[in-house]
Structures are given as structure tokens and as C-alpha cells.
PDB file of N, H, CA, C and O in Angstrom:
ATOM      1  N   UNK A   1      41.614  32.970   9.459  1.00  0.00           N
ATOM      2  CA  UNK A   1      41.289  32.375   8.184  1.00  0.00           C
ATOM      3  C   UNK A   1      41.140  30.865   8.319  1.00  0.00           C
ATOM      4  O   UNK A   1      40.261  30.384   7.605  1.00  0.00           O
ATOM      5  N   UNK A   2      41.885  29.943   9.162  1.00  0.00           N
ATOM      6  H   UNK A   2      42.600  30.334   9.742  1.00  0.00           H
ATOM      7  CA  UNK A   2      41.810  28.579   9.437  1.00  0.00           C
ATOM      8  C   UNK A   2      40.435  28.758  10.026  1.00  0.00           C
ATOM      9  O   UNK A   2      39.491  28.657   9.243  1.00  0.00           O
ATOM     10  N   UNK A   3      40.194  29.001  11.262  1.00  0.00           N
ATOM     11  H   UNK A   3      40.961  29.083  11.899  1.00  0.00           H
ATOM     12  CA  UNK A   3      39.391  29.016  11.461  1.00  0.00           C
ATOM     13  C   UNK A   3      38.034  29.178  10.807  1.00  0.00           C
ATOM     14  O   UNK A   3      36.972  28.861  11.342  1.00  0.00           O
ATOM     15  N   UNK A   4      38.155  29.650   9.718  1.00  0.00           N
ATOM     16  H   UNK A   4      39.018  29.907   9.283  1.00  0.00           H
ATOM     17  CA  UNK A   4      36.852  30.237   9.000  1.00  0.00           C
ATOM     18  C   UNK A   4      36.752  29.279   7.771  1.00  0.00           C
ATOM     19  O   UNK A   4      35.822  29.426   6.978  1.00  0.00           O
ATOM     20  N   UNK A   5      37.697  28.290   7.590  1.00  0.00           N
ATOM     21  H   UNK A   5      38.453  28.170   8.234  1.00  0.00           H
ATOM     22  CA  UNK A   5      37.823  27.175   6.603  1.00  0.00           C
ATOM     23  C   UNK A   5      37.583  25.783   8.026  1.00  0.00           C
ATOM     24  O   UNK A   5      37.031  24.691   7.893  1.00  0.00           O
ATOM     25  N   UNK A   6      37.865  26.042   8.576  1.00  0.00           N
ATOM     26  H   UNK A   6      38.314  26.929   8.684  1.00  0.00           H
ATOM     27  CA  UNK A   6      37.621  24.829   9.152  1.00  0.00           C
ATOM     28  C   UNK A   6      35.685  24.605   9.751  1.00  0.00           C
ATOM     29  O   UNK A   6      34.989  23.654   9.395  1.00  0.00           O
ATOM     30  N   UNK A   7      35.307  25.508  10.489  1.00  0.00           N
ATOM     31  H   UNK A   7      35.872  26.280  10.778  1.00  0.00           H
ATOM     32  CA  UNK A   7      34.066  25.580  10.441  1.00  0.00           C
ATOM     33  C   UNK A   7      33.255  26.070   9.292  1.00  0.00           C
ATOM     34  O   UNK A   7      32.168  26.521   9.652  1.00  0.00           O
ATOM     35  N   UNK A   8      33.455  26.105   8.142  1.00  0.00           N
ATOM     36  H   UNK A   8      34.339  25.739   7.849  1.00  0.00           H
ATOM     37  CA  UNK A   8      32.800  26.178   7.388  1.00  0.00           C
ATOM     38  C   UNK A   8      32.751  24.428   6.470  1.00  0.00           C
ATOM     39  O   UNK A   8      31.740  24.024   5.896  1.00  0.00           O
ATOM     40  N   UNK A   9      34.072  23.642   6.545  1.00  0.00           N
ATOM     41  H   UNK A   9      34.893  23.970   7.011  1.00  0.00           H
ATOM     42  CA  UNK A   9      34.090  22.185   6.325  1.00  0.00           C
ATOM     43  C   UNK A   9      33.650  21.542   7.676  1.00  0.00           C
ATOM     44  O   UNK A   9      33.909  20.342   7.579  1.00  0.00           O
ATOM     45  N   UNK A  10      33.179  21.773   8.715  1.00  0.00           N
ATOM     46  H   UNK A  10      32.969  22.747   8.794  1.00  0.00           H
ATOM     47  CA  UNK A  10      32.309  21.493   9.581  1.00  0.00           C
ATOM     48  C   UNK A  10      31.030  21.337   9.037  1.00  0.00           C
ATOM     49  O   UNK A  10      30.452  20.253   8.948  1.00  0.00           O
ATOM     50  N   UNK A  11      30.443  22.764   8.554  1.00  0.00           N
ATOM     51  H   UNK A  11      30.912  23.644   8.626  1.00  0.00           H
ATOM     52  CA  UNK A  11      29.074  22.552   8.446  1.00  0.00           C
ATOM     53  C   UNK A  11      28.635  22.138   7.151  1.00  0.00           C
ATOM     54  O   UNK A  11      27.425  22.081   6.930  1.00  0.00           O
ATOM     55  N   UNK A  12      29.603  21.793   6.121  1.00  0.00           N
ATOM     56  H   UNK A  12      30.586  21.839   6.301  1.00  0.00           H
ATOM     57  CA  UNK A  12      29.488  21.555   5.154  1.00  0.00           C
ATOM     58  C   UNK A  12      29.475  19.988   5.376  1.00  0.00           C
ATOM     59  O   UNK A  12      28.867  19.433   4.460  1.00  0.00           O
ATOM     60  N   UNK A  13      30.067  18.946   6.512  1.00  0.00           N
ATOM     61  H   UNK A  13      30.560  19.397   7.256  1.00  0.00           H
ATOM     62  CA  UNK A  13      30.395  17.635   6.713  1.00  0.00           C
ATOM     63  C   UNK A  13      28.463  17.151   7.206  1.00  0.00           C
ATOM     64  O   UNK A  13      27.634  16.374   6.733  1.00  0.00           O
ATOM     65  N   UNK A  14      28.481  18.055   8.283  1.00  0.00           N
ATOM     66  H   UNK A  14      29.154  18.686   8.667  1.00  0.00           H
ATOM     67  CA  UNK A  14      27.003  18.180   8.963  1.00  0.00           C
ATOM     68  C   UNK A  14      25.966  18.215   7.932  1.00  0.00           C
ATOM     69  O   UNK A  14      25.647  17.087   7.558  1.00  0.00           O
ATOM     70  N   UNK A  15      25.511  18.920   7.515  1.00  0.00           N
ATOM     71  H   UNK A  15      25.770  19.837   7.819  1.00  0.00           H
ATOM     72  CA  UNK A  15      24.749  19.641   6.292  1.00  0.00           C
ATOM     73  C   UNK A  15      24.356  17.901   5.484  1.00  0.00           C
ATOM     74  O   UNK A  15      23.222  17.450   5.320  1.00  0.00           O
ATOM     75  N   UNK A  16      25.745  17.178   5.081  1.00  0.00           N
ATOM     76  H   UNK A  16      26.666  17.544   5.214  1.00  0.00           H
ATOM     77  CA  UNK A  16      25.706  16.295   4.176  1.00  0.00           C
ATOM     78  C   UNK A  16      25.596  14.632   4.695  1.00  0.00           C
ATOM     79  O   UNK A  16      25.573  13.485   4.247  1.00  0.00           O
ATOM     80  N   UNK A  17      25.553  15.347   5.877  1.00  0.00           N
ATOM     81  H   UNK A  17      25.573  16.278   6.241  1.00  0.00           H
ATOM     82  CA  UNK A  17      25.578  13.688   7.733  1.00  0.00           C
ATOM     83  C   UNK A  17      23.928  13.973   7.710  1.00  0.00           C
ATOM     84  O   UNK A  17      23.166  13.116   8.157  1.00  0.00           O
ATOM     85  N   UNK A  18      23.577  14.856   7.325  1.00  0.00           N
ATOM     86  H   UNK A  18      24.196  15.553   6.962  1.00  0.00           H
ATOM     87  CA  UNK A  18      21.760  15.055   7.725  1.00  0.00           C
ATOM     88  C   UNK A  18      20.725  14.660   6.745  1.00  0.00           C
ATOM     89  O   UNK A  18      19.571  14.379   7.068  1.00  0.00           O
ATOM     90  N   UNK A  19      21.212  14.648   5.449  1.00  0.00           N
ATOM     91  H   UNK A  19      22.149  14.877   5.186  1.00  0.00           H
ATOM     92  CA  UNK A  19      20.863  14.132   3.959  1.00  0.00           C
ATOM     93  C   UNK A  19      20.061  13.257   4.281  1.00  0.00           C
ATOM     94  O   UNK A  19      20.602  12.269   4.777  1.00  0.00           O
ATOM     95  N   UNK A  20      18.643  13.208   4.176  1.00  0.00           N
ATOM     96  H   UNK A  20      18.203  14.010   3.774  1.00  0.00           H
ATOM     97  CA  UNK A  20      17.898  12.213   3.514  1.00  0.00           C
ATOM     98  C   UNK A  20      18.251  11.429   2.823  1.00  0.00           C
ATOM     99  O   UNK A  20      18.908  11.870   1.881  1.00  0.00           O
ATOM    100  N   UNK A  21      18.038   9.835   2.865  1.00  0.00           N
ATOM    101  H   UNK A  21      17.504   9.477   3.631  1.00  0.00           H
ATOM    102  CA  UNK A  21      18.914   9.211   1.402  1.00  0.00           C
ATOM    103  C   UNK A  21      17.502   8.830   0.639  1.00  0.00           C
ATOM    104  O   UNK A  21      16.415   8.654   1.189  1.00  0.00           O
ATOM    105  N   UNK A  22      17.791   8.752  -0.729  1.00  0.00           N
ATOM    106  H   UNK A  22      18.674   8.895  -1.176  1.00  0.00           H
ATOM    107  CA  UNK A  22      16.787   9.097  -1.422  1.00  0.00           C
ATOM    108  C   UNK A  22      16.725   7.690  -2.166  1.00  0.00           C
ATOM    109  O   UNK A  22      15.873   7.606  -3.051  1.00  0.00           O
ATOM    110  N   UNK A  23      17.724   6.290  -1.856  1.00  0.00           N
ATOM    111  H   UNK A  23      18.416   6.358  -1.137  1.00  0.00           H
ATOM    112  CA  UNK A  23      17.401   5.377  -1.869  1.00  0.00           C
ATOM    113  C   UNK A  23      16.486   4.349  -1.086  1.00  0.00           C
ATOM    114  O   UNK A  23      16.394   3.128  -0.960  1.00  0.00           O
ATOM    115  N   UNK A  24      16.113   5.028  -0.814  1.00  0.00           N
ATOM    116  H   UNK A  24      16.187   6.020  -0.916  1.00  0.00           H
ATOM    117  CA  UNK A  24      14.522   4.322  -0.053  1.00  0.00           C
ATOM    118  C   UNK A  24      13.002   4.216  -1.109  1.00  0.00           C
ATOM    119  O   UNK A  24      12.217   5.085  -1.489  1.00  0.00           O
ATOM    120  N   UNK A  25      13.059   2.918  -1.303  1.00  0.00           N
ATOM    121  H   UNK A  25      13.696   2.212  -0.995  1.00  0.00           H
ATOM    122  CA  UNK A  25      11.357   2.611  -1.865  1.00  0.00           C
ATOM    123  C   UNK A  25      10.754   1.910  -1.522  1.00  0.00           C
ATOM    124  O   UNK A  25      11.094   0.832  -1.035  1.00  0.00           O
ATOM    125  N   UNK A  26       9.383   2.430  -1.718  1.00  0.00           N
ATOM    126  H   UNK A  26       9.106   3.306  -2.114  1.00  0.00           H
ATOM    127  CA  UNK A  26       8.171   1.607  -1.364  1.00  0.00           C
ATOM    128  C   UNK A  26       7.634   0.078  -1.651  1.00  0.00           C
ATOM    129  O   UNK A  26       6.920  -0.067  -2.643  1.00  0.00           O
ATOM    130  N   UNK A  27       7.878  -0.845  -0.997  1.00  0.00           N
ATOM    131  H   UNK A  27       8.458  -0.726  -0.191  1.00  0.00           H
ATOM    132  CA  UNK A  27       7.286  -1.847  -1.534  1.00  0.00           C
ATOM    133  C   UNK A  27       6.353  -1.881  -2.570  1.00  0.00           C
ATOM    134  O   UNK A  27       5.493  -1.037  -2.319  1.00  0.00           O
ATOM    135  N   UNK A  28       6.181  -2.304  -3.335  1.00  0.00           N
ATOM    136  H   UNK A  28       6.880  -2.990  -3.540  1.00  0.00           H
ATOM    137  CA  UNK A  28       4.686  -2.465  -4.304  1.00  0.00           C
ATOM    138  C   UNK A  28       3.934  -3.678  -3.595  1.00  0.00           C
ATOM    139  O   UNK A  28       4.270  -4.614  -2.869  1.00  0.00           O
ATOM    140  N   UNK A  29       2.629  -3.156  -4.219  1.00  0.00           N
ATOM    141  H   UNK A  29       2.356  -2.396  -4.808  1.00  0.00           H
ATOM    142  CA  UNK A  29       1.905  -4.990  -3.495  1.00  0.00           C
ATOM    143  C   UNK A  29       1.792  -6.059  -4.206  1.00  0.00           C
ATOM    144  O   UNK A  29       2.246  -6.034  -5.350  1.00  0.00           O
ATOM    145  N   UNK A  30       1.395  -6.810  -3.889  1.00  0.00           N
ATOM    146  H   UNK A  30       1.027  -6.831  -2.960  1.00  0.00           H
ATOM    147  CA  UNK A  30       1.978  -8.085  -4.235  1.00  0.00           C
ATOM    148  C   UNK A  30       0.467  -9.267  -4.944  1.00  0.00           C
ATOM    149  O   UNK A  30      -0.372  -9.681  -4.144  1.00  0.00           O
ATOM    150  N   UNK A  31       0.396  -9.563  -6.157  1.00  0.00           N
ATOM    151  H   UNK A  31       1.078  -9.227  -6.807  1.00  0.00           H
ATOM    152  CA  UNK A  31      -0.593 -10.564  -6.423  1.00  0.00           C
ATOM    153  C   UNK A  31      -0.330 -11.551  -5.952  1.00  0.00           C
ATOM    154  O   UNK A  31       0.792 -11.719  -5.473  1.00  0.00           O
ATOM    155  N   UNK A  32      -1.217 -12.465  -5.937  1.00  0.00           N
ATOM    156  H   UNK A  32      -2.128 -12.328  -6.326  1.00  0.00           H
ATOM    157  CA  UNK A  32      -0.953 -13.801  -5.372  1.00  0.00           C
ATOM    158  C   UNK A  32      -2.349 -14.493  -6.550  1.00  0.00           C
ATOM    159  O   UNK A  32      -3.210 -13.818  -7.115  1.00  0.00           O
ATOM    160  N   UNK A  33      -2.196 -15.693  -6.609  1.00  0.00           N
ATOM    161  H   UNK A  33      -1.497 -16.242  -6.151  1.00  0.00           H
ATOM    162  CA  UNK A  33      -3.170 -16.250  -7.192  1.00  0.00           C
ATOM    163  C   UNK A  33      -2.718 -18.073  -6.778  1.00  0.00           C
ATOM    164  O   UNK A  33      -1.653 -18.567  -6.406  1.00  0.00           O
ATOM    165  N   UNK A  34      -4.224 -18.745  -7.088  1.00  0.00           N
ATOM    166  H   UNK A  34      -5.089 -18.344  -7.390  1.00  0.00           H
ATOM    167  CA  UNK A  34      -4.377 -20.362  -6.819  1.00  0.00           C
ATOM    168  C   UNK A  34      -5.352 -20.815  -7.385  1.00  0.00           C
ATOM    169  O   UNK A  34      -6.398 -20.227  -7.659  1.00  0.00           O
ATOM    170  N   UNK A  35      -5.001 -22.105  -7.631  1.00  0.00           N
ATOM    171  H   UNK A  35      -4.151 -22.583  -7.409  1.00  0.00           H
ATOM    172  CA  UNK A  35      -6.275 -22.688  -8.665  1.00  0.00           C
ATOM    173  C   UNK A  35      -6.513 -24.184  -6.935  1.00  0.00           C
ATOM    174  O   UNK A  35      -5.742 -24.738  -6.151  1.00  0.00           O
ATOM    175  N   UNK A  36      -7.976 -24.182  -7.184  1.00  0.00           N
ATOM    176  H   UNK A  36      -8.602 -23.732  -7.821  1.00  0.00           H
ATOM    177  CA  UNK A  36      -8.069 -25.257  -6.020  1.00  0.00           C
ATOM    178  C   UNK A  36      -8.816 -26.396  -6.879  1.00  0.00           C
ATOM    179  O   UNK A  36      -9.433 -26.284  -7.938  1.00  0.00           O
ATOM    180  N   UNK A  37      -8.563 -27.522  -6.087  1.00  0.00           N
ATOM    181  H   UNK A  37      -8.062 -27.613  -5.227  1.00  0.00           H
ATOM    182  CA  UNK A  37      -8.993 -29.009  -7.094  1.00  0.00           C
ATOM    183  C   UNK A  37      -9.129 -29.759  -6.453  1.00  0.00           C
ATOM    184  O   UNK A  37      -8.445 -29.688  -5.432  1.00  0.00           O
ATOM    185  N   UNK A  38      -9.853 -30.684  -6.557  1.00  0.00           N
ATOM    186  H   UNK A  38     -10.409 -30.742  -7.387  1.00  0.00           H
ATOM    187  CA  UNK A  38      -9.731 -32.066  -5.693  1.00  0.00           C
ATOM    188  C   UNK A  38      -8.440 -33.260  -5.838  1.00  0.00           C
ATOM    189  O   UNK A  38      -8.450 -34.378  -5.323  1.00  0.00           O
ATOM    190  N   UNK A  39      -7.854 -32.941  -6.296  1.00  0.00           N
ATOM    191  H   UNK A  39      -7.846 -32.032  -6.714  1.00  0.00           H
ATOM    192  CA  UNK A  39      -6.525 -33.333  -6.960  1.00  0.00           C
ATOM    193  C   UNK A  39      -5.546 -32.991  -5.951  1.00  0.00           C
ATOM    194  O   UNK A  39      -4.583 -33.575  -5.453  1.00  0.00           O
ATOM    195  N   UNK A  40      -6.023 -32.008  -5.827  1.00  0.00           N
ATOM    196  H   UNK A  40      -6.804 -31.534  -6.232  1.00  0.00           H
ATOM    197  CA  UNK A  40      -5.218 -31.574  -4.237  1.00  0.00           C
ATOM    198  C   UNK A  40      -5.237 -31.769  -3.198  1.00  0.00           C
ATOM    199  O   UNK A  40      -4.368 -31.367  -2.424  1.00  0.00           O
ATOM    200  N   UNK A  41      -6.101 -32.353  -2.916  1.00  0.00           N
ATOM    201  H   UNK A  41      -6.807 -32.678  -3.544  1.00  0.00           H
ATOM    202  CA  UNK A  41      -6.768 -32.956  -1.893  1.00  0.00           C
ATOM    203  C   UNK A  41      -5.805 -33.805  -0.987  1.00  0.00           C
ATOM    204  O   UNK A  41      -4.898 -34.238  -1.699  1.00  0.00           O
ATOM    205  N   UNK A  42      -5.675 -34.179   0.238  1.00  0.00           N
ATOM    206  H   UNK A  42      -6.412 -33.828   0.816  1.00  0.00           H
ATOM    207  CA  UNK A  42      -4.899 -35.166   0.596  1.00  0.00           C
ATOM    208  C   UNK A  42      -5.944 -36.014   1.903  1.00  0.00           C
ATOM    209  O   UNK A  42      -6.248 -35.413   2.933  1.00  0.00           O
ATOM    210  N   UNK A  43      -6.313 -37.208   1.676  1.00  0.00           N
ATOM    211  H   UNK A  43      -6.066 -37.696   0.839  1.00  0.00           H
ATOM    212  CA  UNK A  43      -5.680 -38.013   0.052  1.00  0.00           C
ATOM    213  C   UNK A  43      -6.261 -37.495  -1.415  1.00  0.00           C
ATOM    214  O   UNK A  43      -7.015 -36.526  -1.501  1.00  0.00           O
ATOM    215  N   UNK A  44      -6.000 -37.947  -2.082  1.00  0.00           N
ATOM    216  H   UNK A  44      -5.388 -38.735  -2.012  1.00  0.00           H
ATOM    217  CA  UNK A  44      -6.442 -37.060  -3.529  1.00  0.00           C
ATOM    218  C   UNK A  44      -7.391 -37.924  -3.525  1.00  0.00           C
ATOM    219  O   UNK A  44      -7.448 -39.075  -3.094  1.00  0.00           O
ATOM    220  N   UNK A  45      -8.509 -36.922  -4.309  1.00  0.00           N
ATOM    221  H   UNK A  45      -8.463 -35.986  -4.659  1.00  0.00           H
ATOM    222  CA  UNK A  45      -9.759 -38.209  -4.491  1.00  0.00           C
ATOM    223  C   UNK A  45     -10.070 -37.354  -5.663  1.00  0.00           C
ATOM    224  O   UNK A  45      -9.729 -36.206  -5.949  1.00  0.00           O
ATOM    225  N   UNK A  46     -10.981 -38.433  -6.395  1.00  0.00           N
ATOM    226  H   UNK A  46     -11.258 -39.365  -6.163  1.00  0.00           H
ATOM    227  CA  UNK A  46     -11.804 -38.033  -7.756  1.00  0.00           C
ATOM    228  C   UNK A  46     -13.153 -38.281  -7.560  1.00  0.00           C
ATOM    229  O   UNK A  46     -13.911 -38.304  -8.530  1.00  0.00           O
ATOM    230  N   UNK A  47     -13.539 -38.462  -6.467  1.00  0.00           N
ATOM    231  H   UNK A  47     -12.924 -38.444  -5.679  1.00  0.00           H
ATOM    232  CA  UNK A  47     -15.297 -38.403  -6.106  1.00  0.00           C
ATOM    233  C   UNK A  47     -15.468 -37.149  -6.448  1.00  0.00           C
ATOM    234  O   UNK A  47     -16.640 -37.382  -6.745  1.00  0.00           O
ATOM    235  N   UNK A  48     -15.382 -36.222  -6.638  1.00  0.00           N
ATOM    236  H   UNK A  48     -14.430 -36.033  -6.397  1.00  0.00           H
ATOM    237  CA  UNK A  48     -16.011 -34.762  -6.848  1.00  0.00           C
ATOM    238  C   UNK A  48     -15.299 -34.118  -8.131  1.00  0.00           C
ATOM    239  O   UNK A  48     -14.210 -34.462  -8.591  1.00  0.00           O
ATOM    240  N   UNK A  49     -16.041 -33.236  -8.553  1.00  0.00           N
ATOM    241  H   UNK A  49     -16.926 -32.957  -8.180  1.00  0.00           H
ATOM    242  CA  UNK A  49     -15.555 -32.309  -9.582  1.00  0.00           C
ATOM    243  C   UNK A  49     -15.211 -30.992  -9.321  1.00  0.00           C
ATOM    244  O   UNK A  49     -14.867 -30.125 -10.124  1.00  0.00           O
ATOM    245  N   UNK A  50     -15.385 -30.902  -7.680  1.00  0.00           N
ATOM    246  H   UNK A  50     -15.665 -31.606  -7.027  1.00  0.00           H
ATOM    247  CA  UNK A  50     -15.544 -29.488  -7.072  1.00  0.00           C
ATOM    248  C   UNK A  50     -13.552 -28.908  -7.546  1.00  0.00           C
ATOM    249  O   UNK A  50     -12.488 -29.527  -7.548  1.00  0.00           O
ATOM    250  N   UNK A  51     -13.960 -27.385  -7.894  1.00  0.00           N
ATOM    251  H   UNK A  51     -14.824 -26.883  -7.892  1.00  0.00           H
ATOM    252  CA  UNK A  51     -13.019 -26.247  -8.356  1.00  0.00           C
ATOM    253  C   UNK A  51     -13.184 -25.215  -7.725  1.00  0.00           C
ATOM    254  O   UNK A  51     -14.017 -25.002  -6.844  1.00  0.00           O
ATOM    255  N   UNK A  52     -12.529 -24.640  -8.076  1.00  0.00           N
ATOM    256  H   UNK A  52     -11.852 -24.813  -8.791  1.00  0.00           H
ATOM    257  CA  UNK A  52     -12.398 -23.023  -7.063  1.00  0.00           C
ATOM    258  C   UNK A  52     -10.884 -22.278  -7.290  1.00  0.00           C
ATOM    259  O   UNK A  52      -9.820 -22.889  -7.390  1.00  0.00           O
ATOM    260  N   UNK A  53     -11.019 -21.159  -7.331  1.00  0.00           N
ATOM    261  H   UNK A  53     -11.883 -20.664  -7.250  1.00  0.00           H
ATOM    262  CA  UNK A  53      -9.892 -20.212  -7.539  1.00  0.00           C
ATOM    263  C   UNK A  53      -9.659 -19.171  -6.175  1.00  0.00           C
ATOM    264  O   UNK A  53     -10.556 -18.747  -5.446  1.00  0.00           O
ATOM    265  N   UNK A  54      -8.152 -18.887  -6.054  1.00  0.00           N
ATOM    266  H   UNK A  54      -7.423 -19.232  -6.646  1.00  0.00           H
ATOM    267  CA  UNK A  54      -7.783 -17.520  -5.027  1.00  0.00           C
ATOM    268  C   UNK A  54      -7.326 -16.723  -5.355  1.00  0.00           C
ATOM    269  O   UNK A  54      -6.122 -16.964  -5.436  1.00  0.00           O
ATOM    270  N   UNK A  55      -7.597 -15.593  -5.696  1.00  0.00           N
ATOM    271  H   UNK A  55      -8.576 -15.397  -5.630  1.00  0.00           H
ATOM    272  CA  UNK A  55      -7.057 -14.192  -5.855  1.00  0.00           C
ATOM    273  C   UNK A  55      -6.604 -12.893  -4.730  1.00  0.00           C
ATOM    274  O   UNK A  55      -7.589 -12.613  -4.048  1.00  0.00           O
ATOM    275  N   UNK A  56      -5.855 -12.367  -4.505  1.00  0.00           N
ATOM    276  H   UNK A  56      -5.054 -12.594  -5.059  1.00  0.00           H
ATOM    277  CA  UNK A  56      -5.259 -12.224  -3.458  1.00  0.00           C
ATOM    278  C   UNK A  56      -4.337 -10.591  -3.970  1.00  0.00           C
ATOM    279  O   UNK A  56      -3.759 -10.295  -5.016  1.00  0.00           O
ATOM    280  N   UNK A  57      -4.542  -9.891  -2.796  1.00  0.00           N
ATOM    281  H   UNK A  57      -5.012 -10.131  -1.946  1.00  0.00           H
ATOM    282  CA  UNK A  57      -3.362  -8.484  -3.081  1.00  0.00           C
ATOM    283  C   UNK A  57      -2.756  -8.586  -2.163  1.00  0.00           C
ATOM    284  O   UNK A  57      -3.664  -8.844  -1.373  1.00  0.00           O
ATOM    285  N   UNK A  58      -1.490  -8.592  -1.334  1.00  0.00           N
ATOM    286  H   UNK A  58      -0.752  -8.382  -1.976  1.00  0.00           H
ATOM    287  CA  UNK A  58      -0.729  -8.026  -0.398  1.00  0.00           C
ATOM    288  C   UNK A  58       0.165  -7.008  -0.365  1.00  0.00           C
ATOM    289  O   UNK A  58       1.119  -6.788  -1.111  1.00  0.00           O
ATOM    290  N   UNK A  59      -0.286  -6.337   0.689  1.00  0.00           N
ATOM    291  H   UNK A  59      -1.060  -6.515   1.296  1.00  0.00           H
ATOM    292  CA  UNK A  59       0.123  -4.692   0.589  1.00  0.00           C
ATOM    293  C   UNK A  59       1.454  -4.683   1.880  1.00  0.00           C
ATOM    294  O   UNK A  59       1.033  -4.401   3.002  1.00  0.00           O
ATOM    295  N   UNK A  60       2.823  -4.940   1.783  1.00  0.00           N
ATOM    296  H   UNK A  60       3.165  -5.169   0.872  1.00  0.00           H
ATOM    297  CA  UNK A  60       3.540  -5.014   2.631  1.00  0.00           C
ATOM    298  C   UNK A  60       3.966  -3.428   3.319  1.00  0.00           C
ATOM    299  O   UNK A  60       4.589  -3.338   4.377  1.00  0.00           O
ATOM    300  N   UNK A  61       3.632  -2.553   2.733  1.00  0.00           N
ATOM    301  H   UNK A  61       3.125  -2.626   1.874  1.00  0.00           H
ATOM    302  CA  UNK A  61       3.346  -1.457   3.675  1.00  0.00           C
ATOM    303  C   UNK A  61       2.281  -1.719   4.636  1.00  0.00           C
ATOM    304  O   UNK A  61       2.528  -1.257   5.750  1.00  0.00           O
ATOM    305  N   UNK A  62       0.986  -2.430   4.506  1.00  0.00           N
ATOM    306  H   UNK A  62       0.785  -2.805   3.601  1.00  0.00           H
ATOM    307  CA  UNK A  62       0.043  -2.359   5.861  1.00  0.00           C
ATOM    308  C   UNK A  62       0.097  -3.483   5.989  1.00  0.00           C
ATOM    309  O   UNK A  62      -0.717  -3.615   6.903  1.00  0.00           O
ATOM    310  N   UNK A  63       0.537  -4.719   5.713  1.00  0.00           N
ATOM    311  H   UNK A  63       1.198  -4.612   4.971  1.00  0.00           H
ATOM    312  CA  UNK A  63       0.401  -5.630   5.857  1.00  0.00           C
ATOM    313  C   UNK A  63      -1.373  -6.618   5.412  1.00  0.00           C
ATOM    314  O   UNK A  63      -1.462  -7.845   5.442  1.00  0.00           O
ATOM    315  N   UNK A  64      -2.057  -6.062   5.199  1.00  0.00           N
ATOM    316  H   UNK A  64      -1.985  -5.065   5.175  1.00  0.00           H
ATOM    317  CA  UNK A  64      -3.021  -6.180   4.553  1.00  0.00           C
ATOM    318  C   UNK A  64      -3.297  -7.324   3.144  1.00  0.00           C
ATOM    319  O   UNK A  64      -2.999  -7.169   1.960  1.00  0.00           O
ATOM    320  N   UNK A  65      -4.005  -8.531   3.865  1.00  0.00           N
ATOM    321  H   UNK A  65      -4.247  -8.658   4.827  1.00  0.00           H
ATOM    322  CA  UNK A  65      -3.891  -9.431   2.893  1.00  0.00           C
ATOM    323  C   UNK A  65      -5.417  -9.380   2.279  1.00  0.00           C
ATOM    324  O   UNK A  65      -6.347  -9.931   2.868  1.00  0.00           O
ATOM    325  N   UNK A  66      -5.585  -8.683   1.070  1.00  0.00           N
ATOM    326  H   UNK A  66      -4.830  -8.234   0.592  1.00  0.00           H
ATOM    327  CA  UNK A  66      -6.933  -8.533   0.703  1.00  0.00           C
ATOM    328  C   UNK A  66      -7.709  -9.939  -0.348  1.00  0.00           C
ATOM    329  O   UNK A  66      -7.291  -9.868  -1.503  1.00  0.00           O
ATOM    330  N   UNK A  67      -8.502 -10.878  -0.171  1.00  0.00           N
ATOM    331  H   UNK A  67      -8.842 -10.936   0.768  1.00  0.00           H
ATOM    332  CA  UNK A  67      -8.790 -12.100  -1.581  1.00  0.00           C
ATOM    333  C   UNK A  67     -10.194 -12.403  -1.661  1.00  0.00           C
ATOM    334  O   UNK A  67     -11.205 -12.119  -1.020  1.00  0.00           O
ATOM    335  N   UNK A  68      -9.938 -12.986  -2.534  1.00  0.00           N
ATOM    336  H   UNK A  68      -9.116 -13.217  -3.055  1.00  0.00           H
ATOM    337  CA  UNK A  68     -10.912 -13.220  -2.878  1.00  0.00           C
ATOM    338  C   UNK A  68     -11.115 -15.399  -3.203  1.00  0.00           C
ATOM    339  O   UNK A  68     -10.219 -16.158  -3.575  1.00  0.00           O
ATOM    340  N   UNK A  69     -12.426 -15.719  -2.907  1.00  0.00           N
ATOM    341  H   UNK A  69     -13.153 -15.103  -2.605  1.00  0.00           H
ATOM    342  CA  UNK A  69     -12.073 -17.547  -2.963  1.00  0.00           C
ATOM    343  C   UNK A  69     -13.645 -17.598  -3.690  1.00  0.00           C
ATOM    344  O   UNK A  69     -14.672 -17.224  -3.124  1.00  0.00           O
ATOM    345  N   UNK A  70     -13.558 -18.170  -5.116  1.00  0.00           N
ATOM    346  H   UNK A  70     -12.723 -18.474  -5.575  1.00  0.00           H
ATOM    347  CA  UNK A  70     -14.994 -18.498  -5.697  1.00  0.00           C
ATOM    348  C   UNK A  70     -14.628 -20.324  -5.806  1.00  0.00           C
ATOM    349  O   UNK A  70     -13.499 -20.776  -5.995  1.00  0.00           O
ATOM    350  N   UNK A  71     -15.474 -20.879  -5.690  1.00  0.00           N
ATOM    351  H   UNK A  71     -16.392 -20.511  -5.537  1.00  0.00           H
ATOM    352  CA  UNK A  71     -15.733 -22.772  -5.851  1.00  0.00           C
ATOM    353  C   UNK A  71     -16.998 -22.742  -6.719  1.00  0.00           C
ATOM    354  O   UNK A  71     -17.845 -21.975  -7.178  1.00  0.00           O
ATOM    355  N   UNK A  72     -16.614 -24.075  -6.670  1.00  0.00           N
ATOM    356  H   UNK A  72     -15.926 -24.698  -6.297  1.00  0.00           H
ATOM    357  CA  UNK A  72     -18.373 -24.649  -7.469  1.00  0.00           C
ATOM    358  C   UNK A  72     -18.104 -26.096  -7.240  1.00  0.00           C
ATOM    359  O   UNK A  72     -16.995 -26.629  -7.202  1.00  0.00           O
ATOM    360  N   UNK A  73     -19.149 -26.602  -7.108  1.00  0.00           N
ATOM    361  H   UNK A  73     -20.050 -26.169  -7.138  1.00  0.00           H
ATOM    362  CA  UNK A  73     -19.019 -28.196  -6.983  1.00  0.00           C
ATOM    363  C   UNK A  73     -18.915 -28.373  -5.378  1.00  0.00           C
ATOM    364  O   UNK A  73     -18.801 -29.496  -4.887  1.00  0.00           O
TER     365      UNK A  73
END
């Protein structure tokens, strides 16, 4: 009878040592965004009016930095 309680809290210890843990999640990805200016510039200058924006996804599961860059000026 010990015997038959003890390997049975064996495989019951095992069984629960093998558990998947179900606290594991997926990163989400990630926006990114930027405004660009001549203001920013270094040195900063105001000769230009030139603008431009960055839009951006990062996917830290693939590492994958996907964007986008529009200007004018």
C-alpha cells in the first residue's frame, strides 16, 4: 500500500514538473513615430522649410523594423 501511495505522489510530482507554464506572452509590436525639421538640425538652421515625418512598426518576435519616411522641402 506505501508503495502504491508513494509512486503514485511520484507521478503526480512529475506530471506537474512537466506543465507548460501558461504565463508566457507574446510581445505585441511596437509603433514608433517622428516628426523631422530643420530645427533639428545640428547646427540648427532656418535656411529651409524642409519637413518630413517617420512612421515605423517593430515586431520583437522577428525583429523586423518595418517604416515608412515622407519630406518635402
Amino acid at each position: 500500500m506505501k508503495n502504491l501511495f508513494l509512486t503514485a505522489l511520484a507521478g503526480l510530482a512529475l506530471t506537474t514538473a512537466c506543465k507548460k507554464s501558461d504565463n508566457s506572452t507574446t510581445p505585441a509590436p511596437m509603433q514608433v513615430t517622428g516628426t523631422l525639421s530643420a530645427a533639428n538640425e545640428t547646427p540648427a538652421t532656418s535656411a529651409t522649410s524642409a519637413t518630413g515625418s517617420f512612421t515605423g512598426t517593430y515586431d520583437p518576435n522577428t525583429k523586423v523594423l518595418s517604416y515608412t519616411i515622407t519630406f518635402s522641402g
